[in-house]
C-alpha positions in Angstrom: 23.4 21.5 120.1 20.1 20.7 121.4 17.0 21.2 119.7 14.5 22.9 120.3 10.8 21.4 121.5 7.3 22.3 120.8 4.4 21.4 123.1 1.4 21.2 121.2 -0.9 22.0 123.5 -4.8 22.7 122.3 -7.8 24.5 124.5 -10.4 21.8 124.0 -12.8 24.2 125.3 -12.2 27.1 123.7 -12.2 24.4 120.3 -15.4 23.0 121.9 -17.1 26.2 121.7 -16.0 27.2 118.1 -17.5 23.6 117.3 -20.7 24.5 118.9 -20.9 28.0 117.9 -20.6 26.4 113.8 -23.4 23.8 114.1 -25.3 26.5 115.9 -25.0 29.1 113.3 -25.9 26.4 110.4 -28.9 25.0 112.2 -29.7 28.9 112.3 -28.8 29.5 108.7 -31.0 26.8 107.3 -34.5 28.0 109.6 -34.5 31.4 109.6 -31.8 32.6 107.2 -28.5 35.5 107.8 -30.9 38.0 108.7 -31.8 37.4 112.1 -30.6 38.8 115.4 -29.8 35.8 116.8 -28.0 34.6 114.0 -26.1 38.1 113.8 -25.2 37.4 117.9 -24.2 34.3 117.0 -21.9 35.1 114.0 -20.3 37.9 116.4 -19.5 35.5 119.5 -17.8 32.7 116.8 -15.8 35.5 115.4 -14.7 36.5 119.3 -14.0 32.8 119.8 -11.9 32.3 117.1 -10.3 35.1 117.1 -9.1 34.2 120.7 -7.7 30.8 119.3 -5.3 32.6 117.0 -3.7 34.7 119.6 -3.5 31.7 121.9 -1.7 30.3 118.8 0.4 33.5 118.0 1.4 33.5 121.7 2.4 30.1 121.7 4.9 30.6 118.6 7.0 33.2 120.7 
């Protein structure tokens, strides 16, 4: 019986971009505060990113 193998395989840019978006949104955070538009854009474009990391994830456990 063979076993089975898992690639780990990881989209740097995608990871690159979550990375980005964090420092970006903490930088943010500590000038202007949670209020701000930008910050608000921000916080909505990290969420998009990560959320596209955990189906890349999902779709890599089936």
């Amino acid at each position: 019986m063979e076993a089975e193998k898992f690639i780990h395989v990881e989209n740097t840019n995608l990871l690159m971009d979550i990375i980005n978006l964090k420092i970006k949104l903490g930088e943010l955070y500590n000038q202007t505060g949670p209020s701000t538009s930008e910050y608000v854009s921000l916080s909505i474009q990290l969420a998009k990113r990560m959320n596209e990391y955990f189906d890349e994830k999902v779709a890599q456990l089936n």
